[in-house]
N, C-alpha and C positions, 0 to 999 in steps of 0.2 A: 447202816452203811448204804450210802446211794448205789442203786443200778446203772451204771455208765455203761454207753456202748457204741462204738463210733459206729457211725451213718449207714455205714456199708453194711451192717449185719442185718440190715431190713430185707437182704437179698434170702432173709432165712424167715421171713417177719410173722411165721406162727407161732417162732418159738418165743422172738421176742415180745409180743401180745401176750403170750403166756406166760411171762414174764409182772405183766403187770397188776398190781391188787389195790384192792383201796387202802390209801396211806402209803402207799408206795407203789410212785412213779418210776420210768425207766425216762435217763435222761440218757439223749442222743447228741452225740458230738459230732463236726466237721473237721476236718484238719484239726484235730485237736484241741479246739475251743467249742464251749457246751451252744448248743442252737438251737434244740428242739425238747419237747417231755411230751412223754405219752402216760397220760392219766384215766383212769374209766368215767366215763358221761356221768356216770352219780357224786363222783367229785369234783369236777367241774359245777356242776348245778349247785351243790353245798357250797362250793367257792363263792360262786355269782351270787349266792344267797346272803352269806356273811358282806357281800363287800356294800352289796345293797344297803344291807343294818347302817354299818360304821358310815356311808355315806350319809344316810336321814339321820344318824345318832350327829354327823358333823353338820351337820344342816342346824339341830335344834341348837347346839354348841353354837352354833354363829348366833343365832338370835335373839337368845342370853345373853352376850357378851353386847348383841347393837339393843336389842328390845326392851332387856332384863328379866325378870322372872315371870309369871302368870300365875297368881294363885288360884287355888282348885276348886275355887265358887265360881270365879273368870273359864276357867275351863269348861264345868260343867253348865252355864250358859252358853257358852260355845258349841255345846254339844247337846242345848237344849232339855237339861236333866233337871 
């Protein structure tokens, strides 16, 4: 179940901080529409890390599709082995 908590209870924001764990964010709402998540720095980093992957993973995916494949003796020349 999400932690929701509109904006203005930051006026308390130890408790909300203490609120939050890894794998579970407290998401912060304005006027009743969600705006903000407060997350711990270590899942931020895991984030940025995963999105990193799936970008280079969608990098190789395009190259394949324009390049086509590179077999593993082309590679290992490549890498000088």
């Amino acid at each position: 179940m999400p932690n929701i908590k509109p904006i203005s209870d930051l006026r308390n924001y130890t408790e909300v901080l203490s609120e939050v764990n890894e794998n579970s964010p407290v998401y912060l709402t304005r006027n009743g529409r969600g705006e903000y998540v407060i997350i711990k720095l270590q899942e931020l980093d895991r984030l940025k890390a995963r999105i990193q992957r799936l970008e280079k993973l969608a990098e190789g995916e395009a190259s394949v599709q324009e390049n086509d494949w590179i077999s593993t003796g082309d590679v290992d020349k490549m890498l000088g082995l």
